[in-house]
PQR file of N, CA, C, O and H, with PARSE charges and radii, in Angstrom:
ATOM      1  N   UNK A   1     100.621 102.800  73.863 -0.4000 1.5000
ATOM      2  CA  UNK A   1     100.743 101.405  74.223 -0.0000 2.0000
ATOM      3  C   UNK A   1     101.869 101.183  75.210  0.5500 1.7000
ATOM      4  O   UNK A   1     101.902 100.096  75.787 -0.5500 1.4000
ATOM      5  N   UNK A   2     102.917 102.212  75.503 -0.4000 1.5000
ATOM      6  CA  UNK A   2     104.160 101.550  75.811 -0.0000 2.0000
ATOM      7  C   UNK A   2     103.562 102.104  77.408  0.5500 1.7000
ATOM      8  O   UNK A   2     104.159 101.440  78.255 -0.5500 1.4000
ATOM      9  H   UNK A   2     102.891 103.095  75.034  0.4000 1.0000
ATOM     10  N   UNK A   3     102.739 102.939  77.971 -0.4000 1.5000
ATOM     11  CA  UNK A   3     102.344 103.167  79.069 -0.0000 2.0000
ATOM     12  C   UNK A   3     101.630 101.979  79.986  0.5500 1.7000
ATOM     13  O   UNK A   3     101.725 101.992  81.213 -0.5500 1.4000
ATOM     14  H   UNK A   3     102.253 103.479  77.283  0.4000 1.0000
ATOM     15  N   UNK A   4     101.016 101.108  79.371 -0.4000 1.5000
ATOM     16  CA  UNK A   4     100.850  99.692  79.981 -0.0000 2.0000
ATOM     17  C   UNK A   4     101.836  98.863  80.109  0.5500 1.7000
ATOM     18  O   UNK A   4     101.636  97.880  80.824 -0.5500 1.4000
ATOM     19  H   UNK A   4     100.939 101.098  78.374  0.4000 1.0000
ATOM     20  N   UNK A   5     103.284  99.043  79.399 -0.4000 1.5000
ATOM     21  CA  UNK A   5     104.345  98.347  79.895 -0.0000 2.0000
ATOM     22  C   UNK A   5     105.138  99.243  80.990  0.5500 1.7000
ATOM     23  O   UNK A   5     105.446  98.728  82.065 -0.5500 1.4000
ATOM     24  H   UNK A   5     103.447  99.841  78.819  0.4000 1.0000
ATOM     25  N   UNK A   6     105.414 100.385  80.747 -0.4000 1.5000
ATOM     26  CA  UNK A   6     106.280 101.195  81.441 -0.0000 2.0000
ATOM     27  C   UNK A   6     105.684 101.808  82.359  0.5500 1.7000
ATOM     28  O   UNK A   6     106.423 102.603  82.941 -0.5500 1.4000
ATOM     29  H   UNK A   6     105.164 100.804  79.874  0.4000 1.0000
ATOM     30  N   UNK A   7     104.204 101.748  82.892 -0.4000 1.5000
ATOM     31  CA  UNK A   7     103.451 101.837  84.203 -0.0000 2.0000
ATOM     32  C   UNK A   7     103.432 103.083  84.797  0.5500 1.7000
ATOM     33  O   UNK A   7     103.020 103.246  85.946 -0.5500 1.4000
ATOM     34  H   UNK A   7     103.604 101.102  82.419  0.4000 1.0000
ATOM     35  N   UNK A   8     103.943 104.174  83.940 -0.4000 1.5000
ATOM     36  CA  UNK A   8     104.044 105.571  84.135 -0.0000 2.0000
ATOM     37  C   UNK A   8     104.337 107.009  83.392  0.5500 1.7000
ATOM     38  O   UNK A   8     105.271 107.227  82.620 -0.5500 1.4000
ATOM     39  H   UNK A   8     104.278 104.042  83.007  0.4000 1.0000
ATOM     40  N   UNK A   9     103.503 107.773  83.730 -0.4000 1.5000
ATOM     41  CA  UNK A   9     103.543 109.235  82.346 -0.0000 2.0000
ATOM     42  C   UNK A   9     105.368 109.647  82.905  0.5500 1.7000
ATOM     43  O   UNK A   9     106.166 110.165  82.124 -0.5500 1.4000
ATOM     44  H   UNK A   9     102.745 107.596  84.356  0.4000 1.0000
ATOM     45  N   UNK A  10     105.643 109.371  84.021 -0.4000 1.5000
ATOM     46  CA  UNK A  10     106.948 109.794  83.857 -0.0000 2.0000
ATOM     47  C   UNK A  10     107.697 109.348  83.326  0.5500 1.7000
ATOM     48  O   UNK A  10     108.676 110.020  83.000 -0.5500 1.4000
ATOM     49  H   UNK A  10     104.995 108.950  84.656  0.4000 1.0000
ATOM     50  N   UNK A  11     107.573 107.688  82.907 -0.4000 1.5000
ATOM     51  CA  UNK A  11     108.880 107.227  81.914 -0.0000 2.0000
ATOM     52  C   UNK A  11     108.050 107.127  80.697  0.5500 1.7000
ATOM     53  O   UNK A  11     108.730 107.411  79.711 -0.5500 1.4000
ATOM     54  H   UNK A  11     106.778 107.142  83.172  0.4000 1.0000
ATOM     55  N   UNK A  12     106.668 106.788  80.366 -0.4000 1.5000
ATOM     56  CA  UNK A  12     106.384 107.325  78.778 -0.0000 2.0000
ATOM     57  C   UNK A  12     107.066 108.662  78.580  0.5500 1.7000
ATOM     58  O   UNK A  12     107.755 108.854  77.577 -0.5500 1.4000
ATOM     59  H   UNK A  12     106.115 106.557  81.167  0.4000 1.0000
ATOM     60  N   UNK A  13     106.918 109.474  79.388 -0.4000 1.5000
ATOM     61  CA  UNK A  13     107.491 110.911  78.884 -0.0000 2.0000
ATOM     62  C   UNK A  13     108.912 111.416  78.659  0.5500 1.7000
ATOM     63  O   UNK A  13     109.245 112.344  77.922 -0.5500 1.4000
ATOM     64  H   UNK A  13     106.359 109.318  80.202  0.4000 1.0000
ATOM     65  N   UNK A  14     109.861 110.487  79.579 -0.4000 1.5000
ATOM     66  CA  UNK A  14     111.028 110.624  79.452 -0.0000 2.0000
ATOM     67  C   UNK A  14     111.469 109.748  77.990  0.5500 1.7000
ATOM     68  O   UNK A  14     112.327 110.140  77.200 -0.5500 1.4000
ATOM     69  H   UNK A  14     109.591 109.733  80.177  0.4000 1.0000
ATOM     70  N   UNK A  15     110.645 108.451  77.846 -0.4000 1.5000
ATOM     71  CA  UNK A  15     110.982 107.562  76.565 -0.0000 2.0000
ATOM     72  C   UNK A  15     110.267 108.677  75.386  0.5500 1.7000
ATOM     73  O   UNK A  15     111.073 109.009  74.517 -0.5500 1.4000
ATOM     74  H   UNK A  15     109.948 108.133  78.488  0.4000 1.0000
ATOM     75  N   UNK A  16     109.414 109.051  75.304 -0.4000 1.5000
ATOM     76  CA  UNK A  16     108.783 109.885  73.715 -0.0000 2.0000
ATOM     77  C   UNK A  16     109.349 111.369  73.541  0.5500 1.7000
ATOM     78  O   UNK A  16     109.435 112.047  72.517 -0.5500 1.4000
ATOM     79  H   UNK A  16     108.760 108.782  76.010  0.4000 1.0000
ATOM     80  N   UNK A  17     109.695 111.652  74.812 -0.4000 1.5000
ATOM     81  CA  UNK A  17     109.970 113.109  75.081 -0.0000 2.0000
ATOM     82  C   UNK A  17     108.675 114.275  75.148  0.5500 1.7000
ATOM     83  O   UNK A  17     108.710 115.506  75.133 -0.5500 1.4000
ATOM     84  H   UNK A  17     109.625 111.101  75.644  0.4000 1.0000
ATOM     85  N   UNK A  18     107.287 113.094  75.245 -0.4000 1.5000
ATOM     86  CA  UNK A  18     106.121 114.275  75.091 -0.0000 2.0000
ATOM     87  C   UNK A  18     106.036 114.392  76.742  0.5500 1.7000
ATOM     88  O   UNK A  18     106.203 113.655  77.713 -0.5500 1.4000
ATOM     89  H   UNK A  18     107.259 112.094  75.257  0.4000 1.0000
ATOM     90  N   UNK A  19     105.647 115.882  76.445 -0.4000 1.5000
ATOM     91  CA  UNK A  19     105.522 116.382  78.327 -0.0000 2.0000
ATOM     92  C   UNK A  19     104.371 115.464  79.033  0.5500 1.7000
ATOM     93  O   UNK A  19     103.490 115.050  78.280 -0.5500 1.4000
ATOM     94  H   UNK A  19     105.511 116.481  75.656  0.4000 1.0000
ATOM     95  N   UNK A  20     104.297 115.088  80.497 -0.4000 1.5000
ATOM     96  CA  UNK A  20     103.408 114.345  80.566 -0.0000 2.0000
ATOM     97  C   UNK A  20     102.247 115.043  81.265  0.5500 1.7000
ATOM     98  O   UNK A  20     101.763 114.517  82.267 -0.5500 1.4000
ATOM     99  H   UNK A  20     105.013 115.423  81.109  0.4000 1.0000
ATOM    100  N   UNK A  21     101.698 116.368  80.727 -0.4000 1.5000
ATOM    101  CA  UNK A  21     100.527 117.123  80.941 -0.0000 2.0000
ATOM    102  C   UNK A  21      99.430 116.667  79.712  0.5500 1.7000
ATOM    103  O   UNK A  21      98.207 116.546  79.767 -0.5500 1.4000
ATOM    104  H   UNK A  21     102.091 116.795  79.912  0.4000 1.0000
ATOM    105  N   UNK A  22     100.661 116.408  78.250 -0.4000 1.5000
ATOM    106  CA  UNK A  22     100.104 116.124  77.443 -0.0000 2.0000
ATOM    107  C   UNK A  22      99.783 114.903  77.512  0.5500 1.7000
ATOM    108  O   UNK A  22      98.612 114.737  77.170 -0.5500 1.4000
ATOM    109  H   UNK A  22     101.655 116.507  78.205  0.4000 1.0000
ATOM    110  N   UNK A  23     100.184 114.197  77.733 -0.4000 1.5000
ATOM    111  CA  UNK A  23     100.035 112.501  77.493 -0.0000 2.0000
ATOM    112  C   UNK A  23      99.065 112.428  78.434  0.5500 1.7000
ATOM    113  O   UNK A  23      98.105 111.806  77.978 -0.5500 1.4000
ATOM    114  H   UNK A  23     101.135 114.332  78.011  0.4000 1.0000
ATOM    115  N   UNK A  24      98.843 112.897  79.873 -0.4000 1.5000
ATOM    116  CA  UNK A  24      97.624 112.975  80.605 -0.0000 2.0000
ATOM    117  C   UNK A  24      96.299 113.399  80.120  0.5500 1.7000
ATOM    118  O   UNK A  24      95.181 113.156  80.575 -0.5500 1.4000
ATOM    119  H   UNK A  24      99.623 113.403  80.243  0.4000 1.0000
ATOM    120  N   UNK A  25      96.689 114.125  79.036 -0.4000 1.5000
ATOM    121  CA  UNK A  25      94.959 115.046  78.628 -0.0000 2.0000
ATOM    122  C   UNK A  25      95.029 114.353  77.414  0.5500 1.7000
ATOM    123  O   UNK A  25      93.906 114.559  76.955 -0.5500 1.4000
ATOM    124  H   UNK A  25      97.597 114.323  78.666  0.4000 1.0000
ATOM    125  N   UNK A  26      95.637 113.653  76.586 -0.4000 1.5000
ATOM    126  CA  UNK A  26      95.237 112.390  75.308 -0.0000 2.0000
ATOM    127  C   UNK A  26      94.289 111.353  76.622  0.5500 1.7000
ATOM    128  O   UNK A  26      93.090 111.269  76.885 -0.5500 1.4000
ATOM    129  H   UNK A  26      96.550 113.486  76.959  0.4000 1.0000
ATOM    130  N   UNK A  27      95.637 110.634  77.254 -0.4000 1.5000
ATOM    131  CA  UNK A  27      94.244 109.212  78.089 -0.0000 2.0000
ATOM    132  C   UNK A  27      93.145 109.532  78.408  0.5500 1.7000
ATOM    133  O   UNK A  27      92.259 108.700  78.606 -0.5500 1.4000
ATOM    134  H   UNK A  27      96.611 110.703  77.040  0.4000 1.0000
ATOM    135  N   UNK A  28      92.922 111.229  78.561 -0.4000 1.5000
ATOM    136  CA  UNK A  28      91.607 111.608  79.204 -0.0000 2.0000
ATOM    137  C   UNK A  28      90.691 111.635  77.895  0.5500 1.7000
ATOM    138  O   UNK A  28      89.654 110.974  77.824 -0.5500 1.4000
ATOM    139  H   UNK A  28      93.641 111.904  78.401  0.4000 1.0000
ATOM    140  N   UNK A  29      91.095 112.342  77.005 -0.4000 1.5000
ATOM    141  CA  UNK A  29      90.277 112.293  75.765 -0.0000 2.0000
ATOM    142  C   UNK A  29      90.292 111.076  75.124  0.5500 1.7000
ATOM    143  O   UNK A  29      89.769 111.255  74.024 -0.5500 1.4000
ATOM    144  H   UNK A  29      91.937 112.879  77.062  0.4000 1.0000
ATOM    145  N   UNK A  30      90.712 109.637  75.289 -0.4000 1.5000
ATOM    146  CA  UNK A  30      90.696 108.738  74.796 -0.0000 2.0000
ATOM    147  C   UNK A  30      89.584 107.814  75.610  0.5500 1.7000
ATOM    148  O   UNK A  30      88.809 107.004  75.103 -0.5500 1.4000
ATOM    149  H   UNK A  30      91.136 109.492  76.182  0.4000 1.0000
ATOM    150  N   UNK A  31      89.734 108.197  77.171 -0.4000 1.5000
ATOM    151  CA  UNK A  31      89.334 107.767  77.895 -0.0000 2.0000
ATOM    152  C   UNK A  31      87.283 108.148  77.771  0.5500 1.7000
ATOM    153  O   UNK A  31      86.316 107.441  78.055 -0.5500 1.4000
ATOM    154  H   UNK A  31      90.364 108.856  77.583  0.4000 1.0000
ATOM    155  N   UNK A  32      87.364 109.224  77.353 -0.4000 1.5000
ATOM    156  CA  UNK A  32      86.370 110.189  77.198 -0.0000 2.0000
ATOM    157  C   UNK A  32      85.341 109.598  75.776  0.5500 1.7000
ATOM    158  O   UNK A  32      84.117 109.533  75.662 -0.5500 1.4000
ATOM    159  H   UNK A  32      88.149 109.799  77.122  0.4000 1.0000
ATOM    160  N   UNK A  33      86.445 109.232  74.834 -0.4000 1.5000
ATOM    161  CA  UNK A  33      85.376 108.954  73.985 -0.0000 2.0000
ATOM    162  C   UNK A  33      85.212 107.396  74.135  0.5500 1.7000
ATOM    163  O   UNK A  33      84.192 107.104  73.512 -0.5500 1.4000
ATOM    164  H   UNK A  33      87.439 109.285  74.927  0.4000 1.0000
ATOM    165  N   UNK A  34      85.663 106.489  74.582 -0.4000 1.5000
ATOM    166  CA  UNK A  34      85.227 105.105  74.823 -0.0000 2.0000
ATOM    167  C   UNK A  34      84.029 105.088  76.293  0.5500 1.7000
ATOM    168  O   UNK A  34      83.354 104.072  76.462 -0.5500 1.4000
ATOM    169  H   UNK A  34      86.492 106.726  75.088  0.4000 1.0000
ATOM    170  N   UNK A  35      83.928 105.911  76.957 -0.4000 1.5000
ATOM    171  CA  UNK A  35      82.907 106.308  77.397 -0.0000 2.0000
ATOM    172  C   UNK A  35      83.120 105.512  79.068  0.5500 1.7000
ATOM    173  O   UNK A  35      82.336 105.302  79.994 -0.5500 1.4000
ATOM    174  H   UNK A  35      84.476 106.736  76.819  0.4000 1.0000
ATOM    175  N   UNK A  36      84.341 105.277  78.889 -0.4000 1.5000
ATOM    176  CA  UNK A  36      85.056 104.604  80.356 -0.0000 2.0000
ATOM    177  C   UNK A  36      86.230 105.120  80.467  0.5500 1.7000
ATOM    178  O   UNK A  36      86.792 105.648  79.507 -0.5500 1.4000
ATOM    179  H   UNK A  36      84.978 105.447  78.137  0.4000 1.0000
ATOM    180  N   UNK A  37      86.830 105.025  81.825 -0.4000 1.5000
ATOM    181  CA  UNK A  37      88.483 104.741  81.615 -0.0000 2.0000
ATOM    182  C   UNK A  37      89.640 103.517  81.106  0.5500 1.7000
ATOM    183  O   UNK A  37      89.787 102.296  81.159 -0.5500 1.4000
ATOM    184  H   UNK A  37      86.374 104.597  82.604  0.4000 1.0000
ATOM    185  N   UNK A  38      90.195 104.499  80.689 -0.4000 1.5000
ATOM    186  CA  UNK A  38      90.885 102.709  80.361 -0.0000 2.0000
ATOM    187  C   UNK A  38      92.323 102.496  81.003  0.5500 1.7000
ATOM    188  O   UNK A  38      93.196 101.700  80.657 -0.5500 1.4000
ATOM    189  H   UNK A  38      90.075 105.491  80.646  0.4000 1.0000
ATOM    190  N   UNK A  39      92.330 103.470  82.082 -0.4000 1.5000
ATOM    191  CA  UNK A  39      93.697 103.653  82.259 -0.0000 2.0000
ATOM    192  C   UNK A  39      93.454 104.473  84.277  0.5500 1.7000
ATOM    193  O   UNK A  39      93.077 105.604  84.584 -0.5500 1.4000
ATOM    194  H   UNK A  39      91.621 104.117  82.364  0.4000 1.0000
ATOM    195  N   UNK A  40      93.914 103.160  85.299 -0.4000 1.5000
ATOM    196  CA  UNK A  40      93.683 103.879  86.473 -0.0000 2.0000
ATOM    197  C   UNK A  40      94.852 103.848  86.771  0.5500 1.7000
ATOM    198  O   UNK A  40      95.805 103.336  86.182 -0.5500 1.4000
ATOM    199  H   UNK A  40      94.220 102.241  85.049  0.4000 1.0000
ATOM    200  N   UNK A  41      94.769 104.638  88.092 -0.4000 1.5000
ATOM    201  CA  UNK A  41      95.968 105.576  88.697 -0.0000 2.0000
ATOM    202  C   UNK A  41      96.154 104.371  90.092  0.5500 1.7000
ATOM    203  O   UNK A  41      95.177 104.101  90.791 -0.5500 1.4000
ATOM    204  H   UNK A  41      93.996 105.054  88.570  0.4000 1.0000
ATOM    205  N   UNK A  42      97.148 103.914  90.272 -0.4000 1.5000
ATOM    206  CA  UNK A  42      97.988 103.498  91.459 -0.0000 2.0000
ATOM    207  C   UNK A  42      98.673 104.035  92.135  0.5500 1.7000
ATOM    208  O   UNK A  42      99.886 103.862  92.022 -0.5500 1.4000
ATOM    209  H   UNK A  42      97.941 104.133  89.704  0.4000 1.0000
ATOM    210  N   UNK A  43      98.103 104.959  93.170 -0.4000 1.5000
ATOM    211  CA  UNK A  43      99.617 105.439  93.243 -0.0000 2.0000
ATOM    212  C   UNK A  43      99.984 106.247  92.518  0.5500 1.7000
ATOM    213  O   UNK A  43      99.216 107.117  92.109 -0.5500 1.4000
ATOM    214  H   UNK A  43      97.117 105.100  93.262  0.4000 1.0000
ATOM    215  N   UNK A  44     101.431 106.174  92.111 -0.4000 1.5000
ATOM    216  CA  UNK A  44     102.224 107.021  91.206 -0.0000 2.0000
ATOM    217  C   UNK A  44     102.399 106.188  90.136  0.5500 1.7000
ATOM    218  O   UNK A  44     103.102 106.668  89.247 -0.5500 1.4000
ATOM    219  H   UNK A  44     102.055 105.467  92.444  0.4000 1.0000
ATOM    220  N   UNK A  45     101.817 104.680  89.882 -0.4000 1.5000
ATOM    221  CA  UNK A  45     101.866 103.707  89.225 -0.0000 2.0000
ATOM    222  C   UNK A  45     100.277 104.164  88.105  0.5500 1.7000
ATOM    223  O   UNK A  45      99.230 104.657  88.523 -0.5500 1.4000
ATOM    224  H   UNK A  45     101.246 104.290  90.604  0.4000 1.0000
ATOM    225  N   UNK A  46     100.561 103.845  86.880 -0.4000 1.5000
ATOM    226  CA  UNK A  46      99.218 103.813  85.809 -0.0000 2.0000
ATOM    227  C   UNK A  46      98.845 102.480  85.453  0.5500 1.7000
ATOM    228  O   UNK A  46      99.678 101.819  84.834 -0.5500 1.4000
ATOM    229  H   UNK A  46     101.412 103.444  86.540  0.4000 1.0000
ATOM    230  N   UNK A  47      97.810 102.000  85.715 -0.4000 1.5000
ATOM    231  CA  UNK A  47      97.480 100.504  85.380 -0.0000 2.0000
ATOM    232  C   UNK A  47      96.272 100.754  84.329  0.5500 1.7000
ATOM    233  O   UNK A  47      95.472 101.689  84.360 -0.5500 1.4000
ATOM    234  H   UNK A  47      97.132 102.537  86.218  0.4000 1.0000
ATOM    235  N   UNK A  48      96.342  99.548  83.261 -0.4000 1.5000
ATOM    236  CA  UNK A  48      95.187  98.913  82.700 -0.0000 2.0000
ATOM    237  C   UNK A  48      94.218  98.515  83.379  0.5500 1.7000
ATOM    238  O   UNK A  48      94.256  97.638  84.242 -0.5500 1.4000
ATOM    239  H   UNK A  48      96.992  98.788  83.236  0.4000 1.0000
ATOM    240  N   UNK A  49      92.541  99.638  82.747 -0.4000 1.5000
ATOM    241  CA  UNK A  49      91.221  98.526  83.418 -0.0000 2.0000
ATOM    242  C   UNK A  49      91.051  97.524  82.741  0.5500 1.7000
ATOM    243  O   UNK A  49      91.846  96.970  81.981 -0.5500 1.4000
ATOM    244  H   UNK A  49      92.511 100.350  82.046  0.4000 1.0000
ATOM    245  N   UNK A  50      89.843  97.220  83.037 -0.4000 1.5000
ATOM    246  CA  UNK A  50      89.301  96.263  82.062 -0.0000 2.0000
ATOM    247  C   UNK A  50      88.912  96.578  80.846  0.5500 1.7000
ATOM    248  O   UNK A  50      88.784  95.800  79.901 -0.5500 1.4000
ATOM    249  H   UNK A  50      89.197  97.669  83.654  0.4000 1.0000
ATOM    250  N   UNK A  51      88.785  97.343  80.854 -0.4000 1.5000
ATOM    251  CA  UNK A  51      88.148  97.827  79.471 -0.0000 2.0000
ATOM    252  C   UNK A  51      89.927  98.570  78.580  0.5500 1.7000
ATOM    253  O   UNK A  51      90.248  98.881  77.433 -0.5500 1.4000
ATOM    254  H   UNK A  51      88.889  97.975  81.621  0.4000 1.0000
ATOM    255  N   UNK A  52      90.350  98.559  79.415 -0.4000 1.5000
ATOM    256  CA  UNK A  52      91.743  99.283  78.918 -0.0000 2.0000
ATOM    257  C   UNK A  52      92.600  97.831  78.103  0.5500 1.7000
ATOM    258  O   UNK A  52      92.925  97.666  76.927 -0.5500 1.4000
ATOM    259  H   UNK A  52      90.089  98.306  80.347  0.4000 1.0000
ATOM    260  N   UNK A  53      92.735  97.087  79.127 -0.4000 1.5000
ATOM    261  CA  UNK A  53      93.115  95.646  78.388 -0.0000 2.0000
ATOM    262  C   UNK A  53      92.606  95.354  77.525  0.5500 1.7000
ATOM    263  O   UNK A  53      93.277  95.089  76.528 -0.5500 1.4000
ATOM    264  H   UNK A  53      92.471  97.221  80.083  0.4000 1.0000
ATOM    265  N   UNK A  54      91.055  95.248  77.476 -0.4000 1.5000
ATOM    266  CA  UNK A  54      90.463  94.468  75.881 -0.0000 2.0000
ATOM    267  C   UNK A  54      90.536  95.712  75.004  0.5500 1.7000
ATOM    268  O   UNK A  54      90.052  95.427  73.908 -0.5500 1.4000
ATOM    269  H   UNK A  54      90.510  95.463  78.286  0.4000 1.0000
ATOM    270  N   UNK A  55      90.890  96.801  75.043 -0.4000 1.5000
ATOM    271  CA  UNK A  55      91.149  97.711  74.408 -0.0000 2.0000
ATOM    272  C   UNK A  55      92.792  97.845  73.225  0.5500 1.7000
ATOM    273  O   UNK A  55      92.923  98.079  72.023 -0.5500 1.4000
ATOM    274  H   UNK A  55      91.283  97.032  75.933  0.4000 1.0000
ATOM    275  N   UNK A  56      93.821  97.543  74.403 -0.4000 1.5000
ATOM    276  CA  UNK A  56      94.773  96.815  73.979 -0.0000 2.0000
ATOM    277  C   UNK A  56      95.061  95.650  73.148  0.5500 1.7000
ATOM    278  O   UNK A  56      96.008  95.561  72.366 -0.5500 1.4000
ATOM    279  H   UNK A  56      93.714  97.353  75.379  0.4000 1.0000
ATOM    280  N   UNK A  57      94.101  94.694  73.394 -0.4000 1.5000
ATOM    281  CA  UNK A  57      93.976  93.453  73.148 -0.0000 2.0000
ATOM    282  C   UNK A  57      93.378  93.448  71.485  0.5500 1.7000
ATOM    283  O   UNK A  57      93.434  92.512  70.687 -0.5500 1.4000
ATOM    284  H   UNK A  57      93.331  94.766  74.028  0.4000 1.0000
ATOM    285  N   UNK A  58      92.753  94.929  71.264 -0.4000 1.5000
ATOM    286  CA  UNK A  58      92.042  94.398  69.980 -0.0000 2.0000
ATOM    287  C   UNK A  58      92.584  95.492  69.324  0.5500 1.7000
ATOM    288  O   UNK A  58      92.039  95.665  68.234 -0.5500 1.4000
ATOM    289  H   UNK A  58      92.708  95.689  71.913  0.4000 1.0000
ATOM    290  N   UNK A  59      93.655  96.481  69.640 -0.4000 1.5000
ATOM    291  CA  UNK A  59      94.381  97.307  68.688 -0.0000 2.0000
ATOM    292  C   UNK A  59      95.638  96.882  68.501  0.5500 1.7000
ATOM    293  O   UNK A  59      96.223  97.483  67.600 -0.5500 1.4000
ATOM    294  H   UNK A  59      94.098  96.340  70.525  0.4000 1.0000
ATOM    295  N   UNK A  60      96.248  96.051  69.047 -0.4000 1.5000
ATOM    296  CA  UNK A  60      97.716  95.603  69.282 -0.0000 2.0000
ATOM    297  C   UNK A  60      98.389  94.908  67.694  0.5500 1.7000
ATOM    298  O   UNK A  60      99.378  95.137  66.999 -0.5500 1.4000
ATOM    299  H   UNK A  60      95.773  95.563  69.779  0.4000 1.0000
ATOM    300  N   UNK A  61      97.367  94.086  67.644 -0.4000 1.5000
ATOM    301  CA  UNK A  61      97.997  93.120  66.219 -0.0000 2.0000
ATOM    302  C   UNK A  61      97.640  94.528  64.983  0.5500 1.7000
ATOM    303  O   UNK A  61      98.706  94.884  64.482 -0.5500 1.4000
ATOM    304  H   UNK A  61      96.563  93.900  68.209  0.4000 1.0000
ATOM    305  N   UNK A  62      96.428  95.340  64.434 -0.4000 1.5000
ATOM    306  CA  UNK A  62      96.683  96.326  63.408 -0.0000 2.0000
ATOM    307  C   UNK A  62      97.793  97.239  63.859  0.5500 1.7000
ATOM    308  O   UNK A  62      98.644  97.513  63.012 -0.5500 1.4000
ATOM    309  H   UNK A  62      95.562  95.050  64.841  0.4000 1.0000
ATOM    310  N   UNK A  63      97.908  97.734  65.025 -0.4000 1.5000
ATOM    311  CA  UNK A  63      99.430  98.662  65.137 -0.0000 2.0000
ATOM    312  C   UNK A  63     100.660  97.955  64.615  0.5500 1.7000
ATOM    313  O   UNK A  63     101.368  98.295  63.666 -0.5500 1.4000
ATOM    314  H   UNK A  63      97.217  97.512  65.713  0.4000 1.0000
ATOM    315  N   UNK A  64     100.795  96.792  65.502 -0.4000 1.5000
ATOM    316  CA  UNK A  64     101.924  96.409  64.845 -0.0000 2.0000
ATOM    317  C   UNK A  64     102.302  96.446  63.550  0.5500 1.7000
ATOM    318  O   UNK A  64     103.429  96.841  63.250 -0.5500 1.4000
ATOM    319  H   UNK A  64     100.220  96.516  66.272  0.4000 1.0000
ATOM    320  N   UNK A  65     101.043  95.870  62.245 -0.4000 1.5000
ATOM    321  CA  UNK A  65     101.431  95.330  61.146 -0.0000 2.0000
ATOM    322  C   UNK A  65     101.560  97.134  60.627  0.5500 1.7000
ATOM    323  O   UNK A  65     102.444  97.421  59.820 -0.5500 1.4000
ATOM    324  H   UNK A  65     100.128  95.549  62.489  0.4000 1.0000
ATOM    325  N   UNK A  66     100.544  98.333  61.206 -0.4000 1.5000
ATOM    326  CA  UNK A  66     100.955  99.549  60.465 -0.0000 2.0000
ATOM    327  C   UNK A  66     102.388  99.928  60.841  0.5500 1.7000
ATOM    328  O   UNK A  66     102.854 100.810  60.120 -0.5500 1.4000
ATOM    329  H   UNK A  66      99.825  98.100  61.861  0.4000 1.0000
ATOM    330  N   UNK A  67     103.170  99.482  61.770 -0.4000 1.5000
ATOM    331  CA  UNK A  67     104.637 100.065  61.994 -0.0000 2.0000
ATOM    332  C   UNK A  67     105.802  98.779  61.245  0.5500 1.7000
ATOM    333  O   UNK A  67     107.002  98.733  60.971 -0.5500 1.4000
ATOM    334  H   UNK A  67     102.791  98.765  62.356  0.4000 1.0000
ATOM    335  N   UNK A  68     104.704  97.932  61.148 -0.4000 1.5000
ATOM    336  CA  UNK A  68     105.577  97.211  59.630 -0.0000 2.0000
ATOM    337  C   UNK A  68     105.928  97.359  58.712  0.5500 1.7000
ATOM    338  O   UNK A  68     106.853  96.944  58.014 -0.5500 1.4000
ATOM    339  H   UNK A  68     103.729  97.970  61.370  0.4000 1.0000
ATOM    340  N   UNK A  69     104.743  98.355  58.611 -0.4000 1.5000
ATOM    341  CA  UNK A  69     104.679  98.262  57.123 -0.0000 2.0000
ATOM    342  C   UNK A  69     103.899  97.404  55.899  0.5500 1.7000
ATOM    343  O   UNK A  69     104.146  97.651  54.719 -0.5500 1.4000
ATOM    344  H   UNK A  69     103.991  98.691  59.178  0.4000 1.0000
TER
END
């Protein structure tokens, strides 16, 4: 999630510490089983598609309440 705020595998990767070869081949396999992308390339910039946003949009509120607790 924090890659739609922070707009890049280089600072997701510097913030989680996961290498960003890995974090590239999760969006692909995530990307892979929703049967779209959900995640395009700008540049050196990573943006939300459309399908990436309503994707966001409908996992956002159960993540939160599971890191609630």
């Amino acid at each position: 999630m924090n890659l739609s705020v922070l707009g890049s595998l280089t600072a997701l990767s510097a913030k989680t510490g996961i290498p960003k070869s890995t974090l590239s081949r999760r969006l692909s396999r995530l990307s892979e089983k929703f049967g779209e992308a959900l995640f395009a390339y700008k540049g050196r910039r990573v943006v939300l598609t459309y399908r990436g946003t309503r994707f966001l949009e409908a996992v956002r509120k159960p993540v939160e309440e599971l890191r609630s607790g």
